[in-house]
N, C-alpha and C positions, 0 to 999 in steps of 0.2 A: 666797545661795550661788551660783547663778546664773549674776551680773552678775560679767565677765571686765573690764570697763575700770575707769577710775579712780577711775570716781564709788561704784566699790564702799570708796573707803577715806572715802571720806564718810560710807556707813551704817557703816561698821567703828565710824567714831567714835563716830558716835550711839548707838550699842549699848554700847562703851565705856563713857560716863557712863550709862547705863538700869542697865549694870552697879555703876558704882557708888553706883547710889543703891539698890540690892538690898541689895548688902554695908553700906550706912548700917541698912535696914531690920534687918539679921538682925543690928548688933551688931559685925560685922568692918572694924573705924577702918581698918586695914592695908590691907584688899583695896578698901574705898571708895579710899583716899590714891592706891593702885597704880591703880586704872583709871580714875579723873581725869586723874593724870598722863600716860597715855599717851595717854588722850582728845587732848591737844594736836597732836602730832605730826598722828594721820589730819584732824582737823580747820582745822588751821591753812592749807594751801593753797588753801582755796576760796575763792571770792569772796562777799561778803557775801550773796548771793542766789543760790542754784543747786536746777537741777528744781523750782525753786517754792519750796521751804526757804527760810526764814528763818533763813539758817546762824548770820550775826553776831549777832543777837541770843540765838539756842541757846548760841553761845560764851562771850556775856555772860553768860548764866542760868547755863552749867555754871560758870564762875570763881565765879561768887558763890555757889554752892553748895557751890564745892572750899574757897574763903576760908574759907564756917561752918563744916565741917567741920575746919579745919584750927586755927581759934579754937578750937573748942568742944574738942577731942583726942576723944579714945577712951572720957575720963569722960565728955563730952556729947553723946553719940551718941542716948541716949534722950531726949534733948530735942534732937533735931533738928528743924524742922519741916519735914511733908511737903511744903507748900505752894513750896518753896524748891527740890522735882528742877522741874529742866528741863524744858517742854517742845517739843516740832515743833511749829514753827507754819508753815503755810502764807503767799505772801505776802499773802493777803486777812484774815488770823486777828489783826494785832496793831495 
């Protein structure tokens, strides 16, 4: 809450997909589907690497997390696998 520059819509993003894999957790396909999709937007301007983040590859992990979710619907929610949210990887982590 904080951070007033740009890189606050970075974490915006990151929190975005955190949020949608909550909404995966509890059951809500709608509210997962909704903060995926906006995930893009605060994420999309940065460069593949910024503050250390591992943005590109986060961007990867969240698309193929928004794809299964969006194969499996609302009936395959409880066969989501956890293994499949996202996560921050610093640049030394992958």
């Amino acid at each position: 809450m904080a951070e007033k520059g740009p890189i606050r819509d970075l974490y915006r993003g990151i929190l975005q997909v955190a949020v949608a894999c909550y909404h995966i957790q509890r059951g809500n396909y709608l509210g997962a589907k909704k903060m995926f999709q906006r995930s893009h937007r605060w994420l999309a301007p940065f460069p593949d690497i910024c503050r250390g983040i591992q943005v590109e590859q986060f961007r990867v992990d969240a698309s193929q997390a928004e794809e299964r979710l969006l194969q499996s619907g609302a009936e395959g929610l409880s066969q989501f696998p956890p293994g499949l949210f996202p996560k921050v990887a610093g640049v030394n982590q992958y």
